[in-house]
C-alpha positions in Angstrom: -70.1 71.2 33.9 -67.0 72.0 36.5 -66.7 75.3 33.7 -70.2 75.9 34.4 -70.0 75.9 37.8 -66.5 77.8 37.9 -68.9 80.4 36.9 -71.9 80.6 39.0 -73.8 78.6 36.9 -75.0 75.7 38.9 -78.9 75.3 38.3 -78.4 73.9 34.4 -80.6 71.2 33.1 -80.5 71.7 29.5 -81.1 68.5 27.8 -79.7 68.0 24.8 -81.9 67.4 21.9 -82.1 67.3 17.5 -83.3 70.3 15.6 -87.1 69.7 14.1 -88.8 71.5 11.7 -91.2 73.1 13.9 -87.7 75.2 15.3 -87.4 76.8 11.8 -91.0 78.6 12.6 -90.3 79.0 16.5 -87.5 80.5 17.1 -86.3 83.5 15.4 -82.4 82.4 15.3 -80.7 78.5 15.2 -76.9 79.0 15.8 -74.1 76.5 14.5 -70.8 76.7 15.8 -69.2 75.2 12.8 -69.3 74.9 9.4 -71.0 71.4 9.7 -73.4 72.7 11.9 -74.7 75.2 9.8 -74.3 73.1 6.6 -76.9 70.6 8.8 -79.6 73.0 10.2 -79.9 74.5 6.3 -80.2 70.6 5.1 -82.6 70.4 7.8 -84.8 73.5 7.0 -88.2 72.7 5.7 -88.5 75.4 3.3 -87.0 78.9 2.3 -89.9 80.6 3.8 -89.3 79.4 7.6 -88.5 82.6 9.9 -85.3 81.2 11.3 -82.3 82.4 10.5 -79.7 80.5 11.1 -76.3 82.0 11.4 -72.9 81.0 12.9 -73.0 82.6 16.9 -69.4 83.3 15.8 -70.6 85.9 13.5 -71.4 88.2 16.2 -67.7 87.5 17.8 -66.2 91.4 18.6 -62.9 89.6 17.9 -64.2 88.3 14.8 -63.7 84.3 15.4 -66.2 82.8 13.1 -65.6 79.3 14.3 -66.4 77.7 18.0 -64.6 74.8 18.3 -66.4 71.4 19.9 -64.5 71.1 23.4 -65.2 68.0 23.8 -62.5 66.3 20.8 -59.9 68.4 23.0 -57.3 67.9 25.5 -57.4 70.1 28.8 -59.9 72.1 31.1 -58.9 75.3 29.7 -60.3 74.4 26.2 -64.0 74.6 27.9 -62.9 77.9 29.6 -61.8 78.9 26.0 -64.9 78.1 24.5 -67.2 79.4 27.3 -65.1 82.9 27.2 -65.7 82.8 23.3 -69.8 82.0 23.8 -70.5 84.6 26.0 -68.7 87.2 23.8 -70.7 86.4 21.2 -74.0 85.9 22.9 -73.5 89.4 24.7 -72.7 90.8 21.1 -75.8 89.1 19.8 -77.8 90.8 22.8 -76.8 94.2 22.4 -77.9 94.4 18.5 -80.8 92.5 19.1 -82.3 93.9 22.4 
């Protein structure tokens, strides 16, 4: 959170909670951050036909860094500084093909 806040972002309440099948037909994209992630959420889809795709948010990394490491099995602020600075590359990236 003190990353979050280093950065304006001080209003967050997202909760954390498990994929469902439903997700597959809601939302257009389900990111993973790792290759456990992504090997879950395809384990998890319902069936070939669901709309989601589900991609690694690395993928859309300008500097090309597939994998976003989990902060939280790391030593040291500056990890979650990392890893914020690496998400929001990728999400902008993600924006600008997609919008």
């Amino acid at each position: 959170m003190t990353t979050l806040a280093n950065h304006g972002i001080t209003d967050y309440r997202h909760v954390v909670r498990q994929v469902t099948d439903i997700d597959f037909d809601d939302f257009d994209y389900i990111f993973g951050m790792d290759h456990r992630n992504i090997e879950h959420l395809n384990n998890l889809r319902p069936n070939v036909e669901s709309k989601a795709i589900i991609d690694y948010l690395g993928s859309y990394d300008p500097k090309g860094v597939l994998v976003i490491p989990d902060p939280f099995y790391s030593r040291g602020m500056q990890v979650f500084e990392k890893v914020y600075q690496h998400c929001l590359r990728c999400c902008q990236a993600f924006l600008e093909k997609n919008s």
